[in-house]
N, C-alpha and C positions, 0 to 999 in steps of 0.2 A: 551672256546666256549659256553659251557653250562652257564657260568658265563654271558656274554653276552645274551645269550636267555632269562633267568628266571631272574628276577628281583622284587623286592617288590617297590612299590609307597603310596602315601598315596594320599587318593583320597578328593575329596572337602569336604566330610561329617567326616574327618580325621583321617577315617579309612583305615587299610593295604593291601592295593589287592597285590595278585600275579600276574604278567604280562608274558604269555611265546610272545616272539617276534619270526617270523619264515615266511619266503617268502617259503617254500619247504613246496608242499602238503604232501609230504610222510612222512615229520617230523611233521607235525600239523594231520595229520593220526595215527602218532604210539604216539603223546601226548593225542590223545582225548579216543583213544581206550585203552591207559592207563587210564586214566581218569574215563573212563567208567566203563571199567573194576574191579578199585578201588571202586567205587562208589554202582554198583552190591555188589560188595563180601562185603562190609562192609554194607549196607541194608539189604543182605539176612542173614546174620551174627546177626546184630541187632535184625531182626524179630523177628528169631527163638530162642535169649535168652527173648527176650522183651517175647513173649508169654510164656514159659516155665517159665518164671518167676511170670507172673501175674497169669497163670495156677496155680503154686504150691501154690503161695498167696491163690487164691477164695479156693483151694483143702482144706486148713490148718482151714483157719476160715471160713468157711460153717461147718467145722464140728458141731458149739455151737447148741442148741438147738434154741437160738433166731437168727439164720441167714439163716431163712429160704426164706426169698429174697436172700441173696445172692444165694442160691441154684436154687433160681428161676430163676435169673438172665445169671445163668451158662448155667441152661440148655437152655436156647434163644440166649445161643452164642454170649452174649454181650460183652464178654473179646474177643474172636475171631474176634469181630469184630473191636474191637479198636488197636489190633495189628498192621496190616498196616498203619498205621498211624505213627509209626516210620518210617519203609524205605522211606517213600512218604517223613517223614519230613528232612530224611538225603540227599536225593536228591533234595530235595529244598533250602535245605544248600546249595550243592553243586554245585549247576547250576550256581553261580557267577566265577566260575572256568572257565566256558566253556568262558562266556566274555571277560576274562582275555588272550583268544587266538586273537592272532588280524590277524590269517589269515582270510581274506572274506568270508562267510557263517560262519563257524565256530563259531564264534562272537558271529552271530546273534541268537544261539539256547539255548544260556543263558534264557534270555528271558521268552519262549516260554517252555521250560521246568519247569523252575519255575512255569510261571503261572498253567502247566499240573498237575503238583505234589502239589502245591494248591490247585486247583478243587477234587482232588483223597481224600484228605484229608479231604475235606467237605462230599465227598460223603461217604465216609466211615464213619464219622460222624455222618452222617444222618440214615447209615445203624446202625448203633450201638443204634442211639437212637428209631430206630421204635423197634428193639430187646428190647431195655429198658423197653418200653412204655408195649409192649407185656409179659414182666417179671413181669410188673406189674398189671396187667389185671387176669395173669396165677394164682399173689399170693393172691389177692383180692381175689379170687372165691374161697379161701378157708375158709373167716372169714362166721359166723354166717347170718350175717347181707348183705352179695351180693347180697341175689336173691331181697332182697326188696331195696336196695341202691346201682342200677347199675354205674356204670363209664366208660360205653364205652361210650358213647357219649364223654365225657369229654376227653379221651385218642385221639377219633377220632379230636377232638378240636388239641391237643397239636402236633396230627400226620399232619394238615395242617397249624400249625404256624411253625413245623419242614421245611417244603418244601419251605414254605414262604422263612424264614430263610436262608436256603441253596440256595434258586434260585438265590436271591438278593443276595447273596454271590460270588456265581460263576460269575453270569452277571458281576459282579464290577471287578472279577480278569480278566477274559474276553476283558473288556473295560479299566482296571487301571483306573478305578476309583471309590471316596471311596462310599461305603454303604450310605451314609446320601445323595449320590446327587441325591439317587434312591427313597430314603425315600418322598423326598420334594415332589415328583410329584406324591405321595399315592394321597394327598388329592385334588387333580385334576381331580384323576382317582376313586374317590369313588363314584361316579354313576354309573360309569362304573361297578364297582366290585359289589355295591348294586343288579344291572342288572343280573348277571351274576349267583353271589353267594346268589342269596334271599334264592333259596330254605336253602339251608347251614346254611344261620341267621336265619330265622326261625326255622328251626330245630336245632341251639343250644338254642336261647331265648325257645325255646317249651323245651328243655331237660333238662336246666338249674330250670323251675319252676317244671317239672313232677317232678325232683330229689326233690327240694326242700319242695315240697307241699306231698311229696311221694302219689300222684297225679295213679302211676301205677308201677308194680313189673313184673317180669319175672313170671308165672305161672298164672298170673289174670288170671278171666275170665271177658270180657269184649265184650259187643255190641255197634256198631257204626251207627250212623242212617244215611243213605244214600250211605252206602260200602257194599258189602255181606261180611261183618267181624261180626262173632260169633263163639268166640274160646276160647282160652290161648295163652296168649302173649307167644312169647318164645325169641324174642328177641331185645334187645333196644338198638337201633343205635341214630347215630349225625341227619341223614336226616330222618331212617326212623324206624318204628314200623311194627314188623313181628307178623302175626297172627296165628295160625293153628287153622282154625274152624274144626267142629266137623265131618266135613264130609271127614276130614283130608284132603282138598285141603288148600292151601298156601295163605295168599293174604298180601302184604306189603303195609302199609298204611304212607302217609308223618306225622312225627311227631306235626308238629301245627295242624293238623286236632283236635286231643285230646283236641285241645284248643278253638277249635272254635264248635266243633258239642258237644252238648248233649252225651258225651261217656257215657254207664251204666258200672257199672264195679261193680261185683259180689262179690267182695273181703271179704266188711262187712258180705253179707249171709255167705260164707264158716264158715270165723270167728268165727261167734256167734254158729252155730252148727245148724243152723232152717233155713228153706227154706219157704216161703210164699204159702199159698193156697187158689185163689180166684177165687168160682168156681160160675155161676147163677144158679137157675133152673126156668125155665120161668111157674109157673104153671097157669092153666087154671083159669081164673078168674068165672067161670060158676060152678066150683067144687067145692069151698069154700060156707060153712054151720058152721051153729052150730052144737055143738054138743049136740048127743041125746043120749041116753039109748043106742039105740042098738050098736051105733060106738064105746062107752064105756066097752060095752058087751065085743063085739068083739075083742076090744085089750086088754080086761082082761084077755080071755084066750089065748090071746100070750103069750107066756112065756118068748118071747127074749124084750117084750114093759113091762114089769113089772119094772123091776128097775129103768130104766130113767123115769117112770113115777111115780113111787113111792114117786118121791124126790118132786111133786110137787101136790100142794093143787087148789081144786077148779075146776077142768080140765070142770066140768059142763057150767060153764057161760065163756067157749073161744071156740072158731073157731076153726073147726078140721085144717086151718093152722096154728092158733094159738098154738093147741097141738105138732101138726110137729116138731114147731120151739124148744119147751121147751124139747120134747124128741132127737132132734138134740144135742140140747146142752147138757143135758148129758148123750147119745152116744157119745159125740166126750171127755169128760170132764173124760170118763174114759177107751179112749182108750190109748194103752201103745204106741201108734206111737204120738200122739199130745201133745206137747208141752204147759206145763198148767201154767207156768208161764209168756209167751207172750197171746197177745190178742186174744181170739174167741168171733166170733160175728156170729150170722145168725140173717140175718135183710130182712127187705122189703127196695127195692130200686121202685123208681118210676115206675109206670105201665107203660106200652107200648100198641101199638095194637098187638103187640103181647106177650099180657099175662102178668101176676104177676111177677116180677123177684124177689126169694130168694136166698138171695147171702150169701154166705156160706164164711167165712175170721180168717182163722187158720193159725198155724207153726206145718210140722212137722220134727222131731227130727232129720233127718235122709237127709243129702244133696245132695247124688250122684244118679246121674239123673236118673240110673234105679232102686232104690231103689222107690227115689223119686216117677217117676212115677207109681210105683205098689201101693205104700200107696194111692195115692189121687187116682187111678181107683177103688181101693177096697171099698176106703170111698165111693164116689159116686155110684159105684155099691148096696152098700146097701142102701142109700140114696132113691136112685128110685126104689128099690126093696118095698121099707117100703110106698113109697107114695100110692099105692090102697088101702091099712090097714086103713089110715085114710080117704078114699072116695075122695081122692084131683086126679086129671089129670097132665101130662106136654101139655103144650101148643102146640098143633102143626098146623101146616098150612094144613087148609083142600081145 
């Protein structure tokens, strides 16, 4: 009887199928739910060495010193993830089984299970590879070299050719049919996609040069003209550029922006160790004189105008703002906050109607903004402290 049921043939591609033959529901019921059955316990059976195995593997050689990816890797549950991917693939074997019964329905869930156990397999896949991608990201951000040479954008890249991948995979098993007849109608639909995905192209062509030009780093500080962006970057995406301005509110900026506005970005000042200081003082054009005896007198017995003036010859035949400038320069040339190996300059800039501007154009030593701003109020505080010594005014609107 059995001998009669079960039978091998060879089928047109001249391979062996098994055939169960059977008009009785109750016998193609307790063959399938054998079937089943077998198919379970030997899946769940697989898994669980499949992983235990691959576990003890990554567990052995993660130990080296140079396998610190694989360690990365473990802990993103990238082996965990590739496991199911055995039982999916034992029951995708196995679904040619269920065909092999030629009761009515029966039959039919050959098929249909394949194609399920197909799909599973992608997806799991795909699961595995965004864990990968994130393994790689986790062990990146250990080297030297990450905060100025990011790769998320580039991971965010490989995480939508992954989807890509997988969709057009599925849709084909879906349909039965192959991957290339999905492919051919890309280029049909590439306005479409242009349409759709610009911002995306854009911000990789923007992340692809920012990387390359090393153009901007995770900690910059950088100003954007026409955003309320004035901060530190903190962090650099496929689409977009995160800011924390200083007033610790948020603002996320599209990445080609960078490439299209005027970005400042602060990076050289920190570098170099010297912050810029360009400061006017608009003096009254009605106050400048020559000098005489007595303004001579009088900042003789200064005792804090002695040195900066000592350095310099003549002071009789200049303009007490001529003096000004010569003793600015050096007050500033020997104080221990300005930088004397960058440029100082106190110069005359074009007059206005309102007044004389004396622009004052130093570095000093010291970059952190409250440092910063205490040196250049202090310099300027004595600045305009010293100008009635010489008989000069600031300019003001009467």
């Amino acid at each position: 009887m059995l001998g009669d049921m079960f039978r091998i043939e060879t089928g047109p591609d001249g391979a062996h199928h098994i055939y169960a033959h059977t008009d009785s529901l109750p016998v193609a019921i307790v063959i399938v739910a054998g079937l089943l059955i077998a198919i379970v316990l030997a899946s769940v059976f697989c898994y669980y060495l499949t992983r235990w195995i691959m576990l003890w593997a990554v567990h052995r050689l993660a130990r080296g010193e140079h396998r610190k990816w694989l360690r990365a890797a473990a802990h993103r549950r990238v082996f965990h993830r590739l496991a199911p991917i055995v039982p999916a693939l034992i029951v995708y074997l196995s679904a040619p089984l269920l065909k092999g019964v030629t009761f009515p329905v029966i039959s039919m869930l050959g098929t249909p299970v394949a194609v399920l156990a197909a799909s599973f397999m992608v997806v799991a896949g795909l699961r595995a590879g965004f864990a990968f991608l994130a393994s790689i990201e986790d062990r990146y951000n250990h080297f030297p070299h990450a905060a100025t040479r990011p790769i998320k954008s580039f991971l965010q890249v490989s995480t939508i050719v992954l989807y890509l991948v997988a969709f057009i995979a599925i849709v084909s098993l879906l349909l039965d049919r192959s991957p290339t007849y999905f492919l051919t109608g890309v280029s049909a639909m590439t306005a479409l996609l242009i349409i759709v995905f610009r911002d995306s192209l854009l911000g990789f062509v923007a992340s692809i040069q920012l990387a390359a030009y090393d153009m901007l780093r995770i900690g910059d500080w950088i100003e954007v003209p026409g955003y309320v962006a004035d901060g530190v970057v903190t962090d650099i995406a496929l689409n977009t550029i995160k800011v924390q301005n200083f007033d610790n509110t948020i603002i996320t900026l599209p990445s080609y922006v960078l490439l299209t506005s005027g970005v400042k970005n602060w990076r050289g000042m920190l570098e170099s160790g010297a912050r810029r200081v360009r400061h006017s003082i608009p003096v009254d054009a009605d106050s400048v004189r020559f000098c005489d005896d007595d303004l001579l007198a009088q900042l003789a017995v200064n005792a804090e105008m002695k040195m900066p003036l000592a350095m310099q010859a003549d002071e009789a035949r200049l303009t007490n703002l001529g003096l000004l400038r010569r003793y600015m320069l050096g007050y500033f040339r020997q104080h221990p906050a300005i930088r004397q190996d960058l440029p100082l300059v106190v110069r005359h800039v074009q007059s206005t109607s309102q007044g004389l501007p004396l622009e004052i154009f130093l570095f000093v030593n010291d970059t952190r903004w409250e440092s910063y701003e205490q040196t250049q109020s202090d310099l300027f505080d004595h600045v305009y402290g010293v100008l009635p010594l010489f008989g000069l005014r600031v300019w003001q609107k009467r």
